[in-house]
C-alpha positions as CSV (number, residue, x, y, z in Angstrom):
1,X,0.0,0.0,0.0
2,X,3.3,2.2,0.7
3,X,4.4,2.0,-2.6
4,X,0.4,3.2,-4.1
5,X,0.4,6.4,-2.3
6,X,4.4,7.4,-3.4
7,X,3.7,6.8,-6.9
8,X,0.3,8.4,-6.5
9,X,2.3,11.0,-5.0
10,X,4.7,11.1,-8.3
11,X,1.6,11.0,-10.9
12,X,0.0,14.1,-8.9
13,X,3.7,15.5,-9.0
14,X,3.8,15.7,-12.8
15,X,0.1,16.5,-13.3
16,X,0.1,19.5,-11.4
17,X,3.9,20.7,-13.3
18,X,2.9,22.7,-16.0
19,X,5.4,22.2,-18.7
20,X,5.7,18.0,-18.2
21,X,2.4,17.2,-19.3
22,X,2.9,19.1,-22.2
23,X,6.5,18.0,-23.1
24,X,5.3,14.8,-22.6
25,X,2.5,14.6,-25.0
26,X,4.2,16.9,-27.8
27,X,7.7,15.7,-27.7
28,X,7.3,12.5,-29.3
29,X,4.5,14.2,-31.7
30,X,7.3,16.6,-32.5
31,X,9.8,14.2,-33.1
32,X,8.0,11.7,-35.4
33,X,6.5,14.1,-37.7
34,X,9.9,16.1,-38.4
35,X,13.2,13.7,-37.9
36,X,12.2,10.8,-40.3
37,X,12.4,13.8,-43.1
38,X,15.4,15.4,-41.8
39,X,17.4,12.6,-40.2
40,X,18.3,11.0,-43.8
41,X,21.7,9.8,-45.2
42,X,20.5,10.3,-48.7
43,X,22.7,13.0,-50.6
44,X,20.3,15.4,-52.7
45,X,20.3,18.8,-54.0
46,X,23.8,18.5,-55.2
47,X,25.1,21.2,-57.2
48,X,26.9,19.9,-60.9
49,X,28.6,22.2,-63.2
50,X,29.0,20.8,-66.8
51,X,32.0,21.1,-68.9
52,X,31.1,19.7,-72.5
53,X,33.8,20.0,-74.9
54,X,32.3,17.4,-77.3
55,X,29.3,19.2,-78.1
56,X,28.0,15.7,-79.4
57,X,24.6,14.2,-79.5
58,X,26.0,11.6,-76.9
59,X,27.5,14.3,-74.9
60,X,24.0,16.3,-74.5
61,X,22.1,13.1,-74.0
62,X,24.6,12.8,-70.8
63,X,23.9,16.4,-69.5
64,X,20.6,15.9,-69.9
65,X,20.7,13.3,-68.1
66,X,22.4,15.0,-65.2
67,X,19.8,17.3,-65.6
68,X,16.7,15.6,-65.0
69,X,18.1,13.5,-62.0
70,X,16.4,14.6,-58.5
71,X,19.6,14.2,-56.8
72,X,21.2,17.4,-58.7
73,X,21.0,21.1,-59.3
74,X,21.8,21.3,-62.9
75,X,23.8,25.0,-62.5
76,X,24.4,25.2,-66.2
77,X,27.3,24.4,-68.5
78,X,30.9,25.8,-67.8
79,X,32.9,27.3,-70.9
80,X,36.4,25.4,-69.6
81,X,37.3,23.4,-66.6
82,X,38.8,26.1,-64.4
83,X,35.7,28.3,-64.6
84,X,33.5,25.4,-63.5
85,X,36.6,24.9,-60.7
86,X,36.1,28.4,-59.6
87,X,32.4,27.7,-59.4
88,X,33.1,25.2,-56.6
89,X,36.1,27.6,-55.0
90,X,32.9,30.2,-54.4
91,X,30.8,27.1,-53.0
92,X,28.2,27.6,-56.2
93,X,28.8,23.7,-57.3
94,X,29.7,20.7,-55.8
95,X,30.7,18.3,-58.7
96,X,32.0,19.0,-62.2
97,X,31.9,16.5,-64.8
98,X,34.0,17.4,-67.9
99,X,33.6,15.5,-70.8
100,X,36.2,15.6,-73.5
101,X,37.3,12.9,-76.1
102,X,34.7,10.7,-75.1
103,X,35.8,10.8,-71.5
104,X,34.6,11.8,-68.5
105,X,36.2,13.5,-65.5
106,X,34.2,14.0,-62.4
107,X,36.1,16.0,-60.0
108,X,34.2,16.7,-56.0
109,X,34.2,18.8,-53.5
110,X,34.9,16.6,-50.4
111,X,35.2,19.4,-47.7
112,X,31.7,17.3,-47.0
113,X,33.2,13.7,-47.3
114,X,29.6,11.9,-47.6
115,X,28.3,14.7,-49.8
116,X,31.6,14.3,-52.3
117,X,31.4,10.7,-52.3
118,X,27.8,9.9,-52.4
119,X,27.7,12.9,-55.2
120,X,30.6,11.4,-57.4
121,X,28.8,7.9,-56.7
122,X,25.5,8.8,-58.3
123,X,27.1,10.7,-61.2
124,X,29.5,8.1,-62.1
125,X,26.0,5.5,-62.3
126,X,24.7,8.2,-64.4
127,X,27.7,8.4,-66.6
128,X,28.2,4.4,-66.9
129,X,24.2,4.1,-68.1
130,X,24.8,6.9,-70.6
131,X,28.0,6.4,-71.8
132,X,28.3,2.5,-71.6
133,X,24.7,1.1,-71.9
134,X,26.3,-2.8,-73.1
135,X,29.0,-2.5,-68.9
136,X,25.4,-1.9,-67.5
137,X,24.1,-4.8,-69.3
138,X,26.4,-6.7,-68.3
139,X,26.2,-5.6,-64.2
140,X,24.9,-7.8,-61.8
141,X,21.4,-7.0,-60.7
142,X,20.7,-6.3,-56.8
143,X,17.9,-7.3,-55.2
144,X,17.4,-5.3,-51.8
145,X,15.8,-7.8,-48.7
146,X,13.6,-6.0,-46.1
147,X,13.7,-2.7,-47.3
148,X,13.4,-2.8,-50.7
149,X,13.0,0.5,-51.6
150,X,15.6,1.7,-49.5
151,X,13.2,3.9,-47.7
152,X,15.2,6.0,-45.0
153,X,12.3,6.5,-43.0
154,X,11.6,3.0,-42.2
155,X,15.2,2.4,-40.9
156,X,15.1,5.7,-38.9
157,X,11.9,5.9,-37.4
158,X,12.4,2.8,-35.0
159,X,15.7,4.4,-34.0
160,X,13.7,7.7,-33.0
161,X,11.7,5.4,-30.5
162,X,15.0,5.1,-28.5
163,X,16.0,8.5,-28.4
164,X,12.8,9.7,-27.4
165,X,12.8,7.4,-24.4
166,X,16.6,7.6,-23.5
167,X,14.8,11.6,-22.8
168,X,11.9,11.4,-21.3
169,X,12.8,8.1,-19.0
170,X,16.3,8.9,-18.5
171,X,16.2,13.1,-17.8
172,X,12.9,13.2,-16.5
173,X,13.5,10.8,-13.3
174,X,17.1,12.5,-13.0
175,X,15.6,15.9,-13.1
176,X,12.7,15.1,-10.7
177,X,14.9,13.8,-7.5
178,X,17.7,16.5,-7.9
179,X,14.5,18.9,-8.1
180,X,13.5,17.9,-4.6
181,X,17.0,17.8,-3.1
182,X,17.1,21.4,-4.0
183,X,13.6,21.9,-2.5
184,X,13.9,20.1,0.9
185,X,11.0,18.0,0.2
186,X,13.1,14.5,-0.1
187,X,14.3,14.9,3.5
188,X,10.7,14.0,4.2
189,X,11.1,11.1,2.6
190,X,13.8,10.3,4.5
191,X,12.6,10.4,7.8
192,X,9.5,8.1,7.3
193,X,10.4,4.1,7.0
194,X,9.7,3.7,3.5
195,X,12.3,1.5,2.6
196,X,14.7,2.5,-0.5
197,X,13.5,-0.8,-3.0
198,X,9.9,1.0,-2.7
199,X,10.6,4.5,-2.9
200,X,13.2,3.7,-6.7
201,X,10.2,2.1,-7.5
202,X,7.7,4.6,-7.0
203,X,10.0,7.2,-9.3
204,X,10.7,4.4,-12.1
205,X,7.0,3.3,-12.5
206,X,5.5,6.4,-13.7
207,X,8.2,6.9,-16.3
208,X,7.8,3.4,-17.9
209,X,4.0,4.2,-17.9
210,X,5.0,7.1,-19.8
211,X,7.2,4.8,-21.9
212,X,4.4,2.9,-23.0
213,X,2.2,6.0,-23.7
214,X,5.5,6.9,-25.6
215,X,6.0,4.0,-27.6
216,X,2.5,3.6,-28.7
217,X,2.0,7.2,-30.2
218,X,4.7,7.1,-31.9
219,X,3.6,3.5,-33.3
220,X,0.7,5.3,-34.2
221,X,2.0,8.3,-36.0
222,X,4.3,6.2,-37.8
223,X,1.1,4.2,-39.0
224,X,-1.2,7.1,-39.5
225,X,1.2,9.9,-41.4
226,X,3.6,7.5,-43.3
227,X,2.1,4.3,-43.3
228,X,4.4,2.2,-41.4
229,X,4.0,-0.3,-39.2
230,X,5.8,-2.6,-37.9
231,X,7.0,-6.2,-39.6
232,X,7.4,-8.2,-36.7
233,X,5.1,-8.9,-33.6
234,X,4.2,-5.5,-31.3
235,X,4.7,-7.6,-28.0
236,X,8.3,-7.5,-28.6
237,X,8.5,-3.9,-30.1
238,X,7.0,-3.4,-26.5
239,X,9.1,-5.8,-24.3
240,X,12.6,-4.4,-26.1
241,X,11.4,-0.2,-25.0
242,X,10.3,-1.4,-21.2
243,X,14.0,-2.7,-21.0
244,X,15.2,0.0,-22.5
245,X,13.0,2.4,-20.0
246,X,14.3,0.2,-17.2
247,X,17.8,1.1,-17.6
248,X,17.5,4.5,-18.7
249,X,15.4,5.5,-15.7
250,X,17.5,3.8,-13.1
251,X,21.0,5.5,-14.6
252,X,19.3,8.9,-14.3
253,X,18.6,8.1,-11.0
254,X,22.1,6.6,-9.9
255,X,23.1,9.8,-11.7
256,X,20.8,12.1,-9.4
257,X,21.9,9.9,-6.5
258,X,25.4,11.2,-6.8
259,X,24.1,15.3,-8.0
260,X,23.5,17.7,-5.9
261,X,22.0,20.3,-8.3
262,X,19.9,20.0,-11.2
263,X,23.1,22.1,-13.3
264,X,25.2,19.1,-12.2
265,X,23.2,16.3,-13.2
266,X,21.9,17.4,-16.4
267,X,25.8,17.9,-17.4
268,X,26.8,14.7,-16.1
269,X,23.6,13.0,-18.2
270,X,24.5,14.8,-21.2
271,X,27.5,13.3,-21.5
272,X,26.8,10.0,-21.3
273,X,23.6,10.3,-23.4
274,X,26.1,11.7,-26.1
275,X,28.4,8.8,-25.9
276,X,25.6,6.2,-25.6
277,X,24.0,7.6,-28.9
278,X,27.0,8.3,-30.6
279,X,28.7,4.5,-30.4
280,X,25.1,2.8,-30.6
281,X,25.0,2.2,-34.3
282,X,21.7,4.9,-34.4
283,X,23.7,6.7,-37.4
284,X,26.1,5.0,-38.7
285,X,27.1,1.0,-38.5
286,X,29.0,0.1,-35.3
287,X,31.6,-2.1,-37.5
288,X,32.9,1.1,-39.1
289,X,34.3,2.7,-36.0
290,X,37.7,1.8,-34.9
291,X,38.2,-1.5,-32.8
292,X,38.5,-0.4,-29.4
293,X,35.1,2.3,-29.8
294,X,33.4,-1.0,-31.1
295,X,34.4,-2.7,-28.1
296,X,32.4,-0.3,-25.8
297,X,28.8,-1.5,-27.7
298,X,29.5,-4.9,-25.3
299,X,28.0,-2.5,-22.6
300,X,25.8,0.3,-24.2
301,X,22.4,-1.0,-24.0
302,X,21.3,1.8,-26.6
303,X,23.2,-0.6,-29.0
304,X,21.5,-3.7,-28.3
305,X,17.9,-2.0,-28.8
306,X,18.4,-0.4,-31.6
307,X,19.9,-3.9,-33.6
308,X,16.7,-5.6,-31.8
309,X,14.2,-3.0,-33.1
310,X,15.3,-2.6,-36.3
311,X,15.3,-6.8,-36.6
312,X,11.9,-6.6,-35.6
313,X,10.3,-3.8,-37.5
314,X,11.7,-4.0,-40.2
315,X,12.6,-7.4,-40.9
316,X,9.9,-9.3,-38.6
317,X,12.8,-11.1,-36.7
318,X,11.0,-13.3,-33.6
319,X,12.7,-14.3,-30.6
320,X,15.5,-16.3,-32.1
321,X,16.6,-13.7,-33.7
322,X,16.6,-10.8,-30.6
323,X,17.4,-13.3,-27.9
324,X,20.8,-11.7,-26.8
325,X,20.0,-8.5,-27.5
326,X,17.2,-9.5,-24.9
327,X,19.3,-10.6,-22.2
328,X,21.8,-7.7,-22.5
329,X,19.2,-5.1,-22.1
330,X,17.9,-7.1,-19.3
331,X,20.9,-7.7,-17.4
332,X,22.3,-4.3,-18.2
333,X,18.9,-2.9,-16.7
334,X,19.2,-5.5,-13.3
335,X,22.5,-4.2,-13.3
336,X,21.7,-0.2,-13.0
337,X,18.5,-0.5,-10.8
338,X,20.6,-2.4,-8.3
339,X,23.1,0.5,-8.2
340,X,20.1,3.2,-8.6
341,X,18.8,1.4,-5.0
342,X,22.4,0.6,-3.3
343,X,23.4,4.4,-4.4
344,X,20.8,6.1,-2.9
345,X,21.0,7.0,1.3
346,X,18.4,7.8,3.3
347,X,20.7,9.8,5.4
348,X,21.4,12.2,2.8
């Protein structure tokens, strides 16, 4: 009965706050219906300046070409190869493509490495299709599993899930303890005989309640605005964010144990929810990063759920397929809401 009336307590808490309510119910809303179009890998709008010194029917059919492709900005044809260059000294092009002799020269700007080489990439398939119709013949054809029309927003928009629970369950709970040390009101916790198991669970309860209301709108907007849902079974989508919740929550309360201010432990959060994100895999794939950062996804839980989530929504992986990603997050999770309990005094 103890532990009804605390996290009654913490439910009337955030009710009567009059920014959480809102942050809670708009956040995820804000996230879902602006990051899948924004957080994209795909290389567009780049600028190509043409230098045709053929003047050919083959040559124009290749500018063309370049032309009507929605990856580029077509910024007209250069009389030589150093005007075009000085184009992309002022930052007016990003590519030139010289053709001369029945060759072609595409030279990037890779200031931007992914913008260059993506860039030159889609040109030079543009060029081979033009220029050597019989090579492309003669390619072999790709078929793509899962995702077969490469759509960014289905890889991404799992991925969101996590980061907008690694902020609402991880700050929220941090900022809510250090807010009453710095009011007094958690010495009267203190004094009463609630035991320390009871009152961690009274603060992590309502924040995986709020994970779930979480995780299901932003299932839903997925569904209703860009008609995505997920591939696999919803039980695990479910099981895989409460694990995730559970470990979040308790590190930003073994993080307010050791915070005496809410300055101090929204510094101290930030920059381990920067590292967390950052060597997950959420942007780009863990084997690319140097051996000893890919050692350090053995212990970042973010890791784990993002691999599991994307198995199951996209590819409607089961069990088999997430079961150690399963256990990490749970043991992980066990791990941090025995320090959360261990770390926190009643004398304090």
């Amino acid at each position: 009965m103890t532990l009804h009336y605390l996290i009654q307590k913490e439910f009337l808490q955030i009710r009567r706050n009059s920014f959480l309510p809102r942050l809670i119910i708009l956040f995820p809303i804000v996230i879902m219906c602006v990051m899948p179009w924004v957080m994209s890998m795909e290389v567009k709008n780049i600028r190509v300046a043409v230098v045709d010194n053929d003047r050919t029917t083959q040559s124009q059919r290749l500018v063309h070409a370049v032309e009507a492709s929605r990856y580029f900005i077509f910024t007209g044809q250069k009389p030589s190869y150093k005007a075009a260059l000085a184009e992309v000294e002022k930052g007016q092009a990003d590519i030139v493509l010289e053709i001369q002799g029945g060759q072609c020269l595409i030279a990037a700007n890779a200031v931007n490495g992914t913008k260059g080489a993506m860039g030159s990439a889609y040109l030079s398939q543009i060029v081979v299709s033009r220029v050597a119709p019989a090579a492309v013949l003669a390619q072999p054809s790709v078929l793509m599993l899962y995702n077969k029309h490469q759509n960014y927003k289905l890889y991404m928009i799992p991925a969101l899930l996590a980061i907008v629970m690694m902020l609402l369950t991880g700050f929220l709970p941090t900022l809510n303890i250090v807010g009453e040390k710095e009011a007094g009101t958690i010495e009267q916790i203190n004094v009463t005989p609630v035991s320390k198991w009871a009152f961690i669970l009274a603060k992590l309860v309502p924040y995986w309640l709020i994970a779930l209301f979480v995780v299901t709108a932003c299932l839903l907007l997925a569904w209703a605005i860009y008609g995505i849902t997920s591939a696999g079974s919803l039980l695990w989508v479910y099981v895989l964010a409460m694990l995730l919740a559970l470990f979040f929550s308790s590190f930003g309360l073994v993080v307010s144990n050791y915070s005496d201010t809410m300055q101090q432990a929204i510094f101290v959060m930030w920059f381990f929810v920067v590292c967390i994100l950052l060597l997950s895999g959420l942007f780009t794939p863990t084997r690319s990063m140097p051996s000893w950062a890919y050692l350090t996804t053995y212990v970042n839980p973010m890791h784990y759920f993002i691999d599991a989530i994307r198995t199951v929504f996209i590819r409607g992986g089961g069990f088999e397929a997430i079961a150690r990603q399963l256990l990490a997050l749970l043991a992980i999770g066990l791990f941090m809401s025995v320090w959360a309990v261990q770390s926190y005094k009643k004398n304090q």
